[in-house]
C-alpha positions, -999 to +999 in steps of 0.1 A: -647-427-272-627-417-307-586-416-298-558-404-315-526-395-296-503-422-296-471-426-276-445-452-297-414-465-280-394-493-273-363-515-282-362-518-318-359-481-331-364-489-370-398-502-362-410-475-336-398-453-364-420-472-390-450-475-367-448-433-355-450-429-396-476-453-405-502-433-376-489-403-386-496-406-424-530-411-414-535-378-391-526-396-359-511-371-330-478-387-324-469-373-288-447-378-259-470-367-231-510-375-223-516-400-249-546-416-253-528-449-271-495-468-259-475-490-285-446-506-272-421-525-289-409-547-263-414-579-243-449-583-226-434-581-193-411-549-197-442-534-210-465-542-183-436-530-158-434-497-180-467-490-186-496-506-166-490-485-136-489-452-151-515-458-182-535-485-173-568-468-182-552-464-219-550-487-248-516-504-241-508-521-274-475-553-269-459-552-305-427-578-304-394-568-310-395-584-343-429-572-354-439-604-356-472-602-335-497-574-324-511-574-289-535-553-269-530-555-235-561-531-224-595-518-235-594-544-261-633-537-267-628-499-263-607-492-293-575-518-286-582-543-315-590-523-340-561-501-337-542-530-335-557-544-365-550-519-386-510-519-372-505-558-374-524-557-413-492-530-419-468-547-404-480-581-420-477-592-381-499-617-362-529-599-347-531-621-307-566-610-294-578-625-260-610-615-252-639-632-257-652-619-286-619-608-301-615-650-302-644-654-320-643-630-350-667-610-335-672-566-327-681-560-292-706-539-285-681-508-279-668-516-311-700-517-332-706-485-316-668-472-329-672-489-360-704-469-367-695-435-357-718-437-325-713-433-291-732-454-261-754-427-240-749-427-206-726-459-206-733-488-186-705-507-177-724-536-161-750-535-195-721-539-218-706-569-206-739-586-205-747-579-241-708-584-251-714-619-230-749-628-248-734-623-284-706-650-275-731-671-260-762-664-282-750-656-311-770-629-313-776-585-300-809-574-313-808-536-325-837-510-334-832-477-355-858-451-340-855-418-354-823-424-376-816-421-413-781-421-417-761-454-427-751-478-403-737-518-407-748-547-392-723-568-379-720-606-378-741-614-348-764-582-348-794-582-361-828-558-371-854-554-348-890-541-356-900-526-322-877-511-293-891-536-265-872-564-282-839-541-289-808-548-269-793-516-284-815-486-298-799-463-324-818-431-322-809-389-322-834-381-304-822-384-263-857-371-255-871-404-266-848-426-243-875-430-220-867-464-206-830-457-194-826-475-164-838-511-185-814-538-193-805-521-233-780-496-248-788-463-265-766-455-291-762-414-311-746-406-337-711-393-322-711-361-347-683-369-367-669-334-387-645-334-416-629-308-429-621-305-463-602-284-484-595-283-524-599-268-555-622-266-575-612-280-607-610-315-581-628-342-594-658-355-576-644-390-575-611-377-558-631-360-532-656-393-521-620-410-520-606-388-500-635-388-469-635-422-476-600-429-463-602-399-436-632-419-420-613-451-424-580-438-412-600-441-378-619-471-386-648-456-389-661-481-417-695-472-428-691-440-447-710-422-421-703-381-420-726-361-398-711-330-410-689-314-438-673-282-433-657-264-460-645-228-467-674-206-478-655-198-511-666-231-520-702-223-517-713-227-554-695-262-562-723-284-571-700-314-560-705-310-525-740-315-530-730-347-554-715-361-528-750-370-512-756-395-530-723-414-511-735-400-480-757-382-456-741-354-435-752-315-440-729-289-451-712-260-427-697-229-445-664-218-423-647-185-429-625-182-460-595-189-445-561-178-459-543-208-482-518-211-458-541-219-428-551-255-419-578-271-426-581-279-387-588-239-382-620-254-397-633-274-373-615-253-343-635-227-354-667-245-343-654-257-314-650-293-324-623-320-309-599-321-335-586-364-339-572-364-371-551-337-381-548-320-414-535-351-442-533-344-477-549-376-494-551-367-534-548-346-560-537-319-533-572-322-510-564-317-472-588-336-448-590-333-408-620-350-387-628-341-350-659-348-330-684-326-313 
């Protein structure tokens, strides 16, 4: 679900030359091939002729020539608006959403799911759009946590269920217990979200929260929600990192002691996890990357 490699192009060079530094500040892939995210500065229409053919099963975000307004073209739900949101807030541009809940200040279902750090099991197309289409009309998407202790948000028009037979959306990690698949709700698991992190030790504990903080919210990932944290195993007696559960609730993975030189992405590679985010250094010198797995 999670994207991060983002073609930039268009007419006005100063501003594709802002936007490709804003993402890439943040640990976005900037790229010129196979991306996963389109911003064009241009007119609507030269971007549709550009880019709809080629890439219509991407994000395709419309920025004007004057960086006036932000618009996403496709998969609005599936990552589009919140990507733009964060590009029109930096640009201090108009954010134009069009779909139905994007009009109504609301997070579709995909995008509760994004916001979270989950990810919909065994998506349903059809079972999306009718519980994106009964929180416009209702108001309301009931959800039930079964089997899940880590932090989550509840969005304006979701609301807390007591028992899964009255759930539109279940949270749970256990898939075993998804016994009712083929009914009319949403399972939703926990995406496993890794950061890598590396610092010294004489860091302060403050600096570090900070800096996962703004790692999971450089991909708008809003509730503080970690399932893992991997660090060198050097780091193995800082009492910090077991500090830091009282901002969160992840478990700790000991990589190799890499060299000083070496990224803190060999981190997460070495577990086989999708690097998203490559390495950024946030504060005080600590390096951050976050993939998924």
């Amino acid at each position: 679900m999670y994207v991060s490699r983002i073609l930039v192009n268009g007419v006005n060079k100063d501003l594709v030359k802002q936007i490709k530094g804003l993402f890439s500040e943040l640990g976005y892939w900037i790229v010129y091939n196979d991306p996963d995210i389109i911003i064009s500065v241009n007119s609507i229409n030269n971007t549709i002729r550009k880019y709809f053919a080629k890439f219509h099963n991407k994000i395709i975000i419309n920025v004007v020539p004057d960086g006036s307004s932000v618009i996403p073209l496709t998969k609005e739900h599936s990552g589009g608006s919140l990507i733009s949101s964060f590009l029109a807030d930096s640009l201090g541009a108009n954010l134009v959403l069009t779909t139905s809940t994007g009009v109504k200040g609301l997070y579709s279902v995909e995008e509760f799911s994004w916001l979270n750090g989950f990810s919909i099991y065994g998506y349903d197309r059809k079972i999306v759009n009718s519980l994106n289409k009964k929180l416009v009309t209702e108001g309301k998407v009931n959800v039930y946590v079964d089997s899940y202790k880590g932090n989550y948000i509840l969005y304006d028009g979701y609301s807390l269920v007591d028992h899964k037979t009255k759930a539109d959306l279940i949270i749970s990690e256990n898939v075993d217990s998804m016994e009712d698949k083929s009914s009319n709700r949403l399972y939703l698991i926990p995406s496993g979200i890794y950061i890598g992190i590396r610092y010294l030790e004489s860091t302060p504990l403050d600096v570090l929260v900070y800096s996962l903080r703004m790692t999971l919210k450089s991909l708008y990932i809003l509730n503080d929600r970690i399932d893992y944290i991997v660090v060198p195993s050097s780091l193995k007696n800082d009492k910090k990192l077991h500090q830091i559960t009282k901002y969160y609730y992840y478990n700790i993975i000991y990589g190799s002691d890499v060299d000083e030189r070496s990224s803190c992405e060999a981190l997460l590679k070495e577990l086989k996890v999708k690097v998203l985010l490559k390495d950024v250094r946030r504060a005080f010198g600590v390096i951050t990357c976050l993939g998924v797995k």
